[in-house]
C-alpha positions as CSV (number, residue, x, y, z in Angstrom):
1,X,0.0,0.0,0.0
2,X,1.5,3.3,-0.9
3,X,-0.1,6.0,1.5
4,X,-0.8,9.7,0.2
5,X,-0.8,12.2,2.7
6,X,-2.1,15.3,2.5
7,X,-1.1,18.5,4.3
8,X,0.5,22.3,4.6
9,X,3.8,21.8,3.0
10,X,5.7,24.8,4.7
11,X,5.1,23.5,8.6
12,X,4.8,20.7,10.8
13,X,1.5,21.2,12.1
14,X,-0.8,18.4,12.6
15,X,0.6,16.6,9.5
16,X,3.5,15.6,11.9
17,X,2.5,13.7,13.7
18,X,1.4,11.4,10.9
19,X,4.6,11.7,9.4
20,X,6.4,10.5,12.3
21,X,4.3,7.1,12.6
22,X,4.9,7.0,8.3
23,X,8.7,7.3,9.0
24,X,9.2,5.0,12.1
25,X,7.0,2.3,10.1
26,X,9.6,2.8,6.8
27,X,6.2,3.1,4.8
28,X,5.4,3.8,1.4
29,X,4.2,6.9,1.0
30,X,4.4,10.5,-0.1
31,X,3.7,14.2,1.2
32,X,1.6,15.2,-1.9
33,X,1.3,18.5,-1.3
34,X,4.9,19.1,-1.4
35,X,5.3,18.1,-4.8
36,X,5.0,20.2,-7.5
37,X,1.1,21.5,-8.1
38,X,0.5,19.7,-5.1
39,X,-1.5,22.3,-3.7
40,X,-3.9,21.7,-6.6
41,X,-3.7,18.1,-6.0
42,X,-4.7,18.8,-2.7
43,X,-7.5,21.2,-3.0
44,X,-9.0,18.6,-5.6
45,X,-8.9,15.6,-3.2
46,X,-10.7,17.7,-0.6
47,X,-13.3,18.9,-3.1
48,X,-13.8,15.7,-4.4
49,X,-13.8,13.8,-0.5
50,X,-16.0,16.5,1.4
51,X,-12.5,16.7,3.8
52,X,-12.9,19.7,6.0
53,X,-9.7,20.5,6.2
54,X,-5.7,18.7,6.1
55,X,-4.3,16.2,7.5
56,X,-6.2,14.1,5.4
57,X,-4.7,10.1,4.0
58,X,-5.8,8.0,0.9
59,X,-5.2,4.6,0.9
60,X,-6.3,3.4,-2.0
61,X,-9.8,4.7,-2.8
62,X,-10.2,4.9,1.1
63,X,-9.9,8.8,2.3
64,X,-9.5,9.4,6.3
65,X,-9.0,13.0,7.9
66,X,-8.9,14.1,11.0
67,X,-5.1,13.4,12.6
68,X,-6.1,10.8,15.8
69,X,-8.7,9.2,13.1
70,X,-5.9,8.1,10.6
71,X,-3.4,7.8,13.4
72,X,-6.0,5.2,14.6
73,X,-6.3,3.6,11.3
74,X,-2.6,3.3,10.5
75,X,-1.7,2.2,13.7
76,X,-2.1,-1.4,13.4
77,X,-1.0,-0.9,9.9
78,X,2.2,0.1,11.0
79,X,2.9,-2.3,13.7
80,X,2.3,1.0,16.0
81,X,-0.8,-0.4,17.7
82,X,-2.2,-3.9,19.4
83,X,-4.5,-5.8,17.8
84,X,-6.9,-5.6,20.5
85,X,-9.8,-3.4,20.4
86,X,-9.9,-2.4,23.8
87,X,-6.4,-1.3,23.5
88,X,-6.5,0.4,20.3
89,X,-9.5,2.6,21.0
90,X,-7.2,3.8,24.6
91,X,-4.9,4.3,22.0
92,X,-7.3,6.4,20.4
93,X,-8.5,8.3,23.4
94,X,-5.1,9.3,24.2
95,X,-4.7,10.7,20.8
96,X,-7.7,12.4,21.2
97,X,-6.6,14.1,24.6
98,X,-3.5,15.1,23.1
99,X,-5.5,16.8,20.1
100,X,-7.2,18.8,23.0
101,X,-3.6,19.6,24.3
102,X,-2.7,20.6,20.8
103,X,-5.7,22.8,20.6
104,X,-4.2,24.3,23.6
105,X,-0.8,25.0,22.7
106,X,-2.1,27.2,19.7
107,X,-4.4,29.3,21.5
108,X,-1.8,31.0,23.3
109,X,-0.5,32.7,20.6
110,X,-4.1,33.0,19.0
111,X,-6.6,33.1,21.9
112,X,-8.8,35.3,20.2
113,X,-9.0,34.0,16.5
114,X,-6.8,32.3,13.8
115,X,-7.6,34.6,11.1
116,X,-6.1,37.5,13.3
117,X,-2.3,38.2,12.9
118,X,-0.8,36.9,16.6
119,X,0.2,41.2,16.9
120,X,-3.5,41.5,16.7
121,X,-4.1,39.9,20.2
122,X,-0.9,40.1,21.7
123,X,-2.7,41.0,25.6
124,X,-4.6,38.2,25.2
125,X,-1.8,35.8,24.1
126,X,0.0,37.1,27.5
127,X,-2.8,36.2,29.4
128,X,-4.0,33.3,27.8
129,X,-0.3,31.4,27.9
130,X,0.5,32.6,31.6
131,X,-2.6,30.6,32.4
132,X,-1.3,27.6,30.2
133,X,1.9,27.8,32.0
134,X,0.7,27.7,35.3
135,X,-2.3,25.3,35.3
136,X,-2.9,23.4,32.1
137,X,0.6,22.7,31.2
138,X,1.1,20.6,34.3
139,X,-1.7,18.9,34.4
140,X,-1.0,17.3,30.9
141,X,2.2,16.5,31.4
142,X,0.8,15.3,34.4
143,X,-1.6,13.0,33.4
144,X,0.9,11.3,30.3
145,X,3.4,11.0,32.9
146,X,1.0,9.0,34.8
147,X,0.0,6.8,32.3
148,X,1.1,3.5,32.2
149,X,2.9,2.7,28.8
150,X,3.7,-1.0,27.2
151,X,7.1,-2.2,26.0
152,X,6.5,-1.6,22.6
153,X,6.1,1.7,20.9
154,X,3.0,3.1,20.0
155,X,1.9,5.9,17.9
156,X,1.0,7.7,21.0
157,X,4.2,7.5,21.9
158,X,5.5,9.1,18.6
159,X,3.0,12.1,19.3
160,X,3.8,12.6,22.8
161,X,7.7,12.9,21.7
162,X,6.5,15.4,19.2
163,X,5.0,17.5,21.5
164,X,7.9,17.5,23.9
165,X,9.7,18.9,21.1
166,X,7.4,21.2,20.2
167,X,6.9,22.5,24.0
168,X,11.0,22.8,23.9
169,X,10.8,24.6,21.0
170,X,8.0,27.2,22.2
171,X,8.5,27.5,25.8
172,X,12.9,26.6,26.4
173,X,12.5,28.6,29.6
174,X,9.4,27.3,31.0
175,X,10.2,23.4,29.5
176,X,14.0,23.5,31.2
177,X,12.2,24.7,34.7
178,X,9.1,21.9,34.9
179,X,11.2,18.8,33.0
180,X,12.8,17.5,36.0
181,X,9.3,16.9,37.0
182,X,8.3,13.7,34.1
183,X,11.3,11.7,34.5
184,X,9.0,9.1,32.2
185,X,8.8,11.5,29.9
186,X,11.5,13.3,29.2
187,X,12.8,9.5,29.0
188,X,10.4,8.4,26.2
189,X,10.9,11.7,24.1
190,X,14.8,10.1,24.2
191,X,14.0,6.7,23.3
192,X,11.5,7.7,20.3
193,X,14.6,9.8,19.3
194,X,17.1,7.3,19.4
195,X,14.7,4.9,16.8
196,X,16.9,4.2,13.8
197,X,14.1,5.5,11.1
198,X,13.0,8.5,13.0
199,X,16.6,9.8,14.0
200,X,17.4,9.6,10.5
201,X,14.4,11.8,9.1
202,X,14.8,13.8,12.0
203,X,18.1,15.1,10.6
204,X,16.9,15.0,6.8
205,X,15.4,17.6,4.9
206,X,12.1,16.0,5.3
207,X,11.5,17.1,8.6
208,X,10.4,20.9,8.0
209,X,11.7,22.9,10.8
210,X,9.7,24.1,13.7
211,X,9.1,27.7,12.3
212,X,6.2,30.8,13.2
213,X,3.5,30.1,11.2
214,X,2.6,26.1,12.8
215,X,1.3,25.3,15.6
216,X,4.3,25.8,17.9
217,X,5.9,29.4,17.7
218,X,8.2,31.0,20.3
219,X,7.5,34.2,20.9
220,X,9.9,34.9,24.3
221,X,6.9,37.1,25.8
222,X,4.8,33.9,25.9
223,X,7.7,31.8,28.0
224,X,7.2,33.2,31.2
């Protein structure tokens, strides 16, 4: 099966976190929209699928969007999920809490709306990430340090590395204060690192570097 993913070709966004479970699985596939006119490709595909908006996939004639849904349907895929239902939909419900925490993350640089320029609502973002900083922050590092994790690497575990990095790469200050905290953490962000496939598109041109139009930005004002 050769996978076509579909998504922003100038950040990491959403579309990472499939990429990561893609790259650690060594699968076939390819990030269509940046090819070239694969913007058109992709505006096409959505037209033609109803899809709301990227990260979509199309396997085959099958189209899923919606990042924890195709994360959930690769995952057993990719040998990044058990075969059990039970287990696979608490696979799923993680992924789906850290789509909240996601969610999150972006609305302290755009707390009052994404089609504003972040310069638009800059009191707002002050507010609204001192408040992320202090309460929600720990309590979702919190709770995934908590949570018991198998042997064997899941997609989950890909998407919680990718939002360590992502938290480094937004909050250094606050992120080097609270690590010490999720020992199990910080430890799984290294061991997903340290996977042969990933650690090799992390340093490739593939992976497109954390920059200020995704999902993650630094802005120093906002790492207090």
């Amino acid at each position: 099966m050769r996978y076509e993913l579909y998504y922003w070709p100038g950040i990491q966004g959403r579309g990472e976190f499939i990429r990561l479970a893609l790259e650690d699985a060594d699968a076939d596939y390819v990030d269509v929209a940046r090819r070239p006119k694969g913007m058109q490709a992709m505006a096409f595909q959505m037209k033609r699928n109803h899809v709301f908006a990227p990260p979509f996939l199309r396997a085959g004639e099958l189209v899923v969007a919606q990042t924890a849904m195709i994360l959930h349907y690769l995952g057993p895929r990719l040998g990044l999920a058990p075969k059990g239902e039970a287990q696979r939909l608490w696979l799923h419900q993680q992924q789906l809490t850290i789509s909240d925490w996601l969610v999150e993350v972006h609305d302290t640089h755009h707390p009052i709306g994404s089609g504003l320029y972040y310069e638009d609502q800059k009191p707002e973002s002050r507010r609204r990430a001192g408040d992320f900083h202090a309460g929600r922050l720990p309590k979702y590092l919190g709770y995934f340090e908590r949570v018991e994790r198998s042997r064997a690497i899941t997609y989950v575990d890909l998407s919680l590395f990718q939002m360590i990095e992502g938290l480094r790469y937004a909050f250094p200050d606050t992120m080097r204060s609270i690590e010490r905290k999720y020992p199990k953490l910080v430890a799984l962000h290294d061991r997903v690192a340290a996977r042969p496939r990933l650690a090799a598109y992390l340093a490739s041109q593939r992976r497109i570097p954390f920059n200020q139009q995704g999902i993650f930005r630094h802005y120093p004002e906002l790492d207090a």
